[in-house]
C-alpha distance (Angstrom), angle and dihedral (degrees) to the residues before:
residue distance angle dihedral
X1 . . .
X2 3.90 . .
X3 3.73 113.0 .
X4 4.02 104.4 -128.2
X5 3.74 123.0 -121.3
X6 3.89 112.8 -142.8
X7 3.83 122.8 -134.3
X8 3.50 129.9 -93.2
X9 4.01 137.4 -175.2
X10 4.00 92.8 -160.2
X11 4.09 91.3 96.8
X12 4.33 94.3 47.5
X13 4.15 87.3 37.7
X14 4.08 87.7 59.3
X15 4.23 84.1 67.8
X16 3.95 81.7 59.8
X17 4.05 80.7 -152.0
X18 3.48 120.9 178.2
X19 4.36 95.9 -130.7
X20 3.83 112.1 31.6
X21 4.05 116.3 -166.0
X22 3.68 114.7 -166.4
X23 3.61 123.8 174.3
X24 3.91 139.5 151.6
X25 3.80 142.3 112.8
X26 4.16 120.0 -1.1
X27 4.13 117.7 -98.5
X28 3.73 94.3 15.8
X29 3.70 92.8 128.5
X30 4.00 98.1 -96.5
X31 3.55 90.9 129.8
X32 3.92 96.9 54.5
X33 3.57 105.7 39.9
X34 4.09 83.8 62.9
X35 3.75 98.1 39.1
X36 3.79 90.9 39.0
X37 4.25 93.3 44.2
X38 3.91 111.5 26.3
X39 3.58 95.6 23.0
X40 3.96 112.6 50.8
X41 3.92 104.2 -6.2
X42 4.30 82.1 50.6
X43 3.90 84.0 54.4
X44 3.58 98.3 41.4
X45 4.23 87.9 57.0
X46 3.66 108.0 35.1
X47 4.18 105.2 19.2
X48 3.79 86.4 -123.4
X49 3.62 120.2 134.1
X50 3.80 137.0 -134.2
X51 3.56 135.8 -146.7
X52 3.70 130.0 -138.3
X53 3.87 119.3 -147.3
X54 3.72 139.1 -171.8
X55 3.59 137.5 174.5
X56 3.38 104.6 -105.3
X57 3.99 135.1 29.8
X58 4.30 82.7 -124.0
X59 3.94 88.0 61.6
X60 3.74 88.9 62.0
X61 4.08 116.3 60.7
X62 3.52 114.6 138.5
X63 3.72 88.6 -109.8
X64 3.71 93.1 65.9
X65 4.32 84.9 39.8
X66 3.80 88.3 57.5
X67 3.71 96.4 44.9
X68 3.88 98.8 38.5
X69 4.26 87.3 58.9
X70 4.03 90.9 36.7
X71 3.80 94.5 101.2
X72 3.79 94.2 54.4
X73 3.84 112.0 110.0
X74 3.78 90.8 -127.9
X75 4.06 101.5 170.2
X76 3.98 84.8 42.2
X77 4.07 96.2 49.8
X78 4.29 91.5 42.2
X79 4.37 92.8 39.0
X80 3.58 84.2 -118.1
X81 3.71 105.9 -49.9
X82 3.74 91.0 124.4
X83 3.55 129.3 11.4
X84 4.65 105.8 -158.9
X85 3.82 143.5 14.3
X86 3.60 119.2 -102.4
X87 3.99 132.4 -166.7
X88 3.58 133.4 -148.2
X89 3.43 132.8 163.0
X90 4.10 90.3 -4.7
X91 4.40 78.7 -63.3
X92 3.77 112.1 129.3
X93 4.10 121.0 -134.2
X94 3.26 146.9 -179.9
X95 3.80 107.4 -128.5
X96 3.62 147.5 170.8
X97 3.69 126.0 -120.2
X98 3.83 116.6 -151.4
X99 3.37 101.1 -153.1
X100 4.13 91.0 -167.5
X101 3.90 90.0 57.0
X102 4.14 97.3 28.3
X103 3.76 85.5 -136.9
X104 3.75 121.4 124.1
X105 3.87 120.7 -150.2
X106 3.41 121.2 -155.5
X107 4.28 127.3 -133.3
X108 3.68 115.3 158.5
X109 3.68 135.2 39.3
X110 3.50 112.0 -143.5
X111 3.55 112.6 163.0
X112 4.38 149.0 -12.0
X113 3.54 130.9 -113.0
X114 3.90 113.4 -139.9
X115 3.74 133.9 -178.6
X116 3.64 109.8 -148.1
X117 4.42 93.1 -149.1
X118 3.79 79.3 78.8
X119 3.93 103.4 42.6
X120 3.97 93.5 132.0
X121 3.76 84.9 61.5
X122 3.86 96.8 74.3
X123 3.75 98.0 37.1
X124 4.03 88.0 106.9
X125 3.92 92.3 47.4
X126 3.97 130.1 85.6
X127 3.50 132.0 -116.2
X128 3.78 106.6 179.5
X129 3.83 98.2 135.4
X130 3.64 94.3 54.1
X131 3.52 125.9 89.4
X132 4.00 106.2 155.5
X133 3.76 132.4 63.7
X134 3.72 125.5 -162.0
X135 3.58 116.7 -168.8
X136 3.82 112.1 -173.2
X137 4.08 124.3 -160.8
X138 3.95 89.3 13.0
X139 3.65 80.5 160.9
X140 4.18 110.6 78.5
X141 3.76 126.7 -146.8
X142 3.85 87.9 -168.9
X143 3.41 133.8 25.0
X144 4.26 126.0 -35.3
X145 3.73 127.3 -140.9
X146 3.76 117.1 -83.5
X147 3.79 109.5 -86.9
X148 4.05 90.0 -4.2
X149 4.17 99.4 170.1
X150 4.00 79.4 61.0
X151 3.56 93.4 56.8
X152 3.62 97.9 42.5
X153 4.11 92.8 54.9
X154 4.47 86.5 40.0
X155 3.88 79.1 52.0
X156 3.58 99.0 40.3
X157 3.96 92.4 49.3
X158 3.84 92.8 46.8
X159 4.28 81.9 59.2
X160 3.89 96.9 36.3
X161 4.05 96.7 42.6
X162 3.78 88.0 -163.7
X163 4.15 92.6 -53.8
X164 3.64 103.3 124.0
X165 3.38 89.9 -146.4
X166 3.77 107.8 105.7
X167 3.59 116.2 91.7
X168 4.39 111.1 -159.5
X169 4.02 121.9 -151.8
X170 3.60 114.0 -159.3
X171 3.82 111.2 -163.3
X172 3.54 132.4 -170.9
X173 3.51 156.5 140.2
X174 3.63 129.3 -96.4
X175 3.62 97.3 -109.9
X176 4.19 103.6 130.1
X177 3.55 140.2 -2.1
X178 4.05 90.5 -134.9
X179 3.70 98.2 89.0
X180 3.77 111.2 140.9
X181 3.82 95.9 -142.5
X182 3.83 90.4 68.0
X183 3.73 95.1 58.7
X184 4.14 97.7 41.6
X185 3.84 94.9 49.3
X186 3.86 92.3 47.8
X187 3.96 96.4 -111.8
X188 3.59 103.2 127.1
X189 3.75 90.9 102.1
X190 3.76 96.2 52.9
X191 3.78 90.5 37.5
X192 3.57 95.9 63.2
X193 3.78 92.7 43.0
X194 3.69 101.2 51.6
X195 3.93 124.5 103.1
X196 3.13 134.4 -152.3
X197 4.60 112.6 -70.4
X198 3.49 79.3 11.6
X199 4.12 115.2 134.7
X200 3.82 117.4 -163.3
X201 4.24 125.8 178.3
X202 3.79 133.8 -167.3
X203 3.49 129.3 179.8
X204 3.77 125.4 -138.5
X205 3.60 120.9 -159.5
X206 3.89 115.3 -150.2
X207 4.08 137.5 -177.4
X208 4.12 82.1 -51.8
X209 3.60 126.1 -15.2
X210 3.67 137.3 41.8
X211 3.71 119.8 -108.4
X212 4.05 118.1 -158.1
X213 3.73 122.4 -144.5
X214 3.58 122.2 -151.0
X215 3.88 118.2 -172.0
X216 4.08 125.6 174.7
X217 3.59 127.4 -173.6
X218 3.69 98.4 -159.4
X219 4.08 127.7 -127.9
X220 3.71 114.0 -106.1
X221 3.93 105.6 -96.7
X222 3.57 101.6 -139.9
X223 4.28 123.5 -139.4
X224 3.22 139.5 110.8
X225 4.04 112.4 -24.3
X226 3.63 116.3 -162.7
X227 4.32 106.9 162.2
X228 3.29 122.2 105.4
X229 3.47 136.0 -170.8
X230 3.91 133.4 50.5
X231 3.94 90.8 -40.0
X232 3.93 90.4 53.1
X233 3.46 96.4 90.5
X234 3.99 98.6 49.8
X235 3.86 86.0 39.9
X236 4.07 98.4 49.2
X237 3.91 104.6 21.9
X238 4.25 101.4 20.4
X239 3.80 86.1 -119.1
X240 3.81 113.2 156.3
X241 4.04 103.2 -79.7
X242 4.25 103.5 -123.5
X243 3.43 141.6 165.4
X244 4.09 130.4 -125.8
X245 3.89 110.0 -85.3
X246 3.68 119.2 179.8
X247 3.57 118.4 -106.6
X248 3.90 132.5 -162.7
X249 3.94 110.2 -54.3
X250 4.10 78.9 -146.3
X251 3.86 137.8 53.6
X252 3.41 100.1 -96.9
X253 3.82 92.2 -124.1
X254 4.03 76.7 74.1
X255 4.04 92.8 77.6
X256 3.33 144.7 64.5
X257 3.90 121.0 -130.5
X258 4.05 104.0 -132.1
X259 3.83 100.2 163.7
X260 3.65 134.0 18.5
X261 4.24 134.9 -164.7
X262 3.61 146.8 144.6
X263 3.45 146.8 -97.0
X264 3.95 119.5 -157.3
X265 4.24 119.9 171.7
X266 3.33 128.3 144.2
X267 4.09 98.3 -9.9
X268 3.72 87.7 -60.0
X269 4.20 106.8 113.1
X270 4.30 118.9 -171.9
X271 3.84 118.4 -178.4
X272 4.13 105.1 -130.8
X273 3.97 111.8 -152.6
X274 3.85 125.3 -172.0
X275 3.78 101.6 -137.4
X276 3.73 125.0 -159.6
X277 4.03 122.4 -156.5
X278 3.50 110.3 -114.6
X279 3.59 89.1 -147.3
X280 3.97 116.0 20.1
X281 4.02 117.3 50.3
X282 4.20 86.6 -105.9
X283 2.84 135.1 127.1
X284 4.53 144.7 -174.9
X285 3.45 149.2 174.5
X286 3.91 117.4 -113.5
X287 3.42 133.3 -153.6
X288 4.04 131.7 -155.2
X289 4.12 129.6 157.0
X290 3.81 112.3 -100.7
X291 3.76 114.1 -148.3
X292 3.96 95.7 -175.6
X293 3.39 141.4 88.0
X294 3.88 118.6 -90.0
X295 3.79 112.7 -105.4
X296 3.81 122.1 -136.1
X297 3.57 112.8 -93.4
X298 3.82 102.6 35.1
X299 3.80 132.8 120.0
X300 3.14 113.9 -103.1
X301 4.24 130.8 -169.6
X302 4.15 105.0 -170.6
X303 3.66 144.5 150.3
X304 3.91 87.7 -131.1
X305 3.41 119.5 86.4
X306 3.95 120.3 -127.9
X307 4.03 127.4 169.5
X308 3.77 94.6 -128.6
X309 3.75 114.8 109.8
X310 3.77 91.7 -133.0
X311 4.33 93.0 61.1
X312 3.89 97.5 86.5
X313 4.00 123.2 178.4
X314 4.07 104.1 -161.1
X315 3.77 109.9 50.1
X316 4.58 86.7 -165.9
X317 3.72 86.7 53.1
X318 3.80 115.2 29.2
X319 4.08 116.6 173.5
X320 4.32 92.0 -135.2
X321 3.64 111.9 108.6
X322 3.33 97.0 -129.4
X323 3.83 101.7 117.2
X324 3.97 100.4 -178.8
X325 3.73 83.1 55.8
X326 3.70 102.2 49.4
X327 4.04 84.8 39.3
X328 4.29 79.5 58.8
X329 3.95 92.0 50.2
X330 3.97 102.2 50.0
X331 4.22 92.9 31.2
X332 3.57 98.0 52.1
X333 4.07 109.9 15.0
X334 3.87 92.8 106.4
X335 3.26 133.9 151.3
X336 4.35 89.1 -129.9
X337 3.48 86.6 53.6
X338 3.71 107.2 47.1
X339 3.83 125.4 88.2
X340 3.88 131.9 -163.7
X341 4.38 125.7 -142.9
X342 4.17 82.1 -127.6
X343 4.19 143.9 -15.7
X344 4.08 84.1 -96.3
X345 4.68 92.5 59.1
X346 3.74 87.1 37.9
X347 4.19 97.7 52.0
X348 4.04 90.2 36.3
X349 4.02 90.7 49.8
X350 3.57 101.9 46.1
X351 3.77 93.2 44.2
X352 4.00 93.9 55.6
X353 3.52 102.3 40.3
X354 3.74 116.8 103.5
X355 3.64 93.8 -151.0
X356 4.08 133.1 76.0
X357 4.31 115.9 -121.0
X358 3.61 107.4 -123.8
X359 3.83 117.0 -123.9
């Protein structure tokens, strides 16, 4: 049995960036190295406070408050001047639980609790005394909010007020590829690149400053690993959570390649062959990620829009006039008939793709 290593921001806090993205396997102690460092310990020091931010105003009940800061040594951290975390009003105290009455009294405000679905709701209020964001589960299983990064940086402004002083921790899971922030801050490139305890930075210069970006994929932490299932291996190891997708019944040295095009949505690009059976009258579509750039002249199926006549958007009803083509796309573009290089191409495709597979 491995003995498991705990989390820590100290490595990713040396690049003293301005964004920090960490994400990797579930329980590794992500969560409490930020809470525990930039949240209290960061008040504790400098009397600055921090906010904590979720996606959506259900994420943040005082229940889930309570529990998220129950693991934080609280009598240890203040020498005993108060002994638990309370919440009121989405406001974040120190507090002191009598456990004769089971009342707890309130004393220090430390930090806010802030749903970022209803960003343009603070943009009147101030923020002076905070200089750390936490933003847990940046990382959807479901569905984000319409143009999200946009809402983080009209959020982030409203809190900064042109400072420069506000550092933001986004911390998540490594549930899916798609996340939006990846593609809008120009890290798809190091994103796909980056191992596991492997810490990569870019810097992005805007209208007048520069603004560093620190992203970690964290090491696996070791322990005892008890899930099972397809979410085992996000949950136990911080590989990429997938789903089965069916892959060639054949070596792919057992088909032909008659037709070739490209997918592009949402930054992600997959190469889509027609493949022929060399030896049965079959035939499939196939499916593989494509890390380079598009040449001139190919088919291409996207969500961006481009005046070339060979960028399409509906693959069942494409404006070429090649009918025998088009006839190929809506006859044989089936879900029963389309394969995918791995589980990882197969979950990432069908989640960007604005269209529906046909059965």
């Amino acid at each position: 049995m491995s003995t498991q290593v705990y989390y820590t921001n100290k490595r990713i806090k040396k690049e003293n960036a301005d964004f920090n993205l960490i994400y990797g396997e579930k329980s590794n102690g992500k969560s409490y190295s930020l809470k525990h460092e930039e949240a209290i310990l960061h008040y504790l020091e400098t009397g600055k406070r921090f906010i904590l931010l979720r996606r959506w105003v259900a994420d943040i009940t005082n229940l889930w408050i309570e529990q998220y800061f129950s693991d934080v040594d609280v009598a240890r951290l203040t020498n005993g001047k108060y002994n638990c975390i309370s919440v009121w009003k989405k406001v974040v105290y120190f507090a002191i639980y009598d456990e004769t009455t089971g009342k707890v009294k309130r004393h220090e405000k430390i930090g806010y609790v802030l749903a970022l679905s209803t960003e343009q709701h603070y943009s009147g209020a101030s923020f002076l005394d905070v200089d750390s964001i936490i933003f847990e589960e940046f990382m959807e299983r479901g569905s984000y909010i319409a143009h999200e990064p946009d809402k983080l940086m009209i959020l982030y402004s409203t809190i900064d007020r042109k400072r420069g002083t506000t550092k933001m921790w986004l911390v998540g899971n490594s549930i899916s590829q798609v996340c939006p922030y990846f593609k809008a801050w120009g890290l798809d490139s190091i994103f796909r690149k980056l191992k596991q305890g492997e810490i990569a930075t870019k810097t992005i210069h805007n209208e007048a400053n520069d603004v560093k970006i620190a992203i970690e994929y964290c090491q696996a932490s070791g322990g005892k690993t008890m899930a099972i299932g397809n979410a085992s291996k996000m949950i136990d190891k911080g590989g990429w959570q997938t789903t089965p997708q069916p892959h060639l019944p054949k070596s792919y040295k057992e088909y032909k390649a008659t037709f070739r095009f490209v997918f592009q949505y949402q930054g992600f690009r997959f190469i889509c062959e027609f493949l022929k059976d060399k030896t049965e009258p079959k035939s499939c579509w196939f499916i593989y990620p494509k890390y380079t750039d598009i040449k001139k002249k190919t088919i291409v199926f996207s969500d961006e829009i481009d005046i070339s006549k060979y960028w399409q958007r509906d693959i069942y009803n494409p404006t070429f006039k090649n009918k025998k083509l088009q006839k190929l796309f809506v006859d044989t573009f089936r879900e029963t008939n389309i394969f995918y290089s791995d589980d990882l191409c197969g979950a990432n495709f069908k989640q960007v793709i604005d269209f529906s597979i046909r059965k």
